[in-house]
N, C-alpha and C positions, 0 to 999 in steps of 0.2 A: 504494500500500500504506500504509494507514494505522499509527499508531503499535499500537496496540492486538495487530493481526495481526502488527508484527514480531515484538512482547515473547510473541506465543506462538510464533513458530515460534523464536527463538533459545530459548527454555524446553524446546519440544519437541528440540529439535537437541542442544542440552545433557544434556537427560533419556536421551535413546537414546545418546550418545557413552559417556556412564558407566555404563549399564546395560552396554553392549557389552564396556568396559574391565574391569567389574566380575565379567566372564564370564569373563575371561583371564589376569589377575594372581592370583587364590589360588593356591597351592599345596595339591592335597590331597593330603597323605603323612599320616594319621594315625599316632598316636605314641601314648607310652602318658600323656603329658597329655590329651592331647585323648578318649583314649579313656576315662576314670577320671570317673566320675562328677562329681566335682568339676573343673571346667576350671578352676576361678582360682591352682591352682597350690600353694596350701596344702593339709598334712597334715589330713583331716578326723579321725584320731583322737590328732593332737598338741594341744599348748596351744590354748586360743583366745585369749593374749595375746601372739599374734604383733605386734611392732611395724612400722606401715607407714612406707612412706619418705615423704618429705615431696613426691619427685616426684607421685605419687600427685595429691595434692591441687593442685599446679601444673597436672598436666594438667585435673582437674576445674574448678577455675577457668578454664583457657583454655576450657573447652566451653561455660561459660555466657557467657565472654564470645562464645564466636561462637554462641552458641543468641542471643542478647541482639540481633547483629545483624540477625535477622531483625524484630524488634518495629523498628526502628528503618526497614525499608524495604517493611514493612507496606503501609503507604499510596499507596508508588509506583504500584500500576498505575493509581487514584484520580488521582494527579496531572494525565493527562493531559487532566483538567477546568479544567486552573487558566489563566491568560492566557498562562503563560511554563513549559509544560513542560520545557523544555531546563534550566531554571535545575535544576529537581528532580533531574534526570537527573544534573545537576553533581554535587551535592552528594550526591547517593546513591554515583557515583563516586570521590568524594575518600574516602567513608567505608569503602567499599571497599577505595582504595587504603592507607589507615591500616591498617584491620586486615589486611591483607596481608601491610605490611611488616613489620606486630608480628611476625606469625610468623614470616617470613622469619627475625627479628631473634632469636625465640628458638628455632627451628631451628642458626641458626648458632652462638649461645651454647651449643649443648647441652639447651635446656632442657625438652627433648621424647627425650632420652634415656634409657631405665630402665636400662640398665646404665651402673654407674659405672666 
């Protein structure tokens, strides 16, 4: 089995494990957010200088930095051209593991919390 075939079937394996998960974890109770034309939770006929929290933009940030991770592992199925794929494999891993542990690290801090 070459490399090429594993990286699809762990994509494929991956793909259907979370489509599956993704079948079983909502909860549909709708409520009368969900049902109101407006889901984001603001009055549409109060102020519109509602001030937002700052979490807000924290979580934004974190998405681009994991949107960003994929530009960065772009190249890998590509690598397996090069003399020393494993080396690629490394370093796509460590990057991995980094932004892992970021969130781990701001999970734990709270900082994926909206309620304060």
């Amino acid at each position: 089995m070459n490399l090429i075939t594993t990286m699809l079937f762990i994509t494929m394996a991956l793909s259907s494990i979370l489509a599956l998960v993704s079948f079983w974890l909502p909860q549909i109770t709708p409520d009368h957010e969900k049902l109101s034309p407006y889901e984001c939770g603001f009055d549409p006929l109060g102020s519109a200088r509602l001030p937002f929290s700052m979490r807000f933009f924290l979580v934004a940030i974190l998405f681009l930095l994991f949107d960003l991770e994929i530009a960065l592992l772009l190249p890998l199925p590509w690598a397996d051209q090069l003399s020393s794929p494993l080396l690629t494999f490394l370093w796509a891993f460590i990057i991995l593991t980094l932004l892992t542990l970021g969130l781990i690290y701001e999970w734990i801090q709270g900082g994926l919390e909206w309620a304060e």
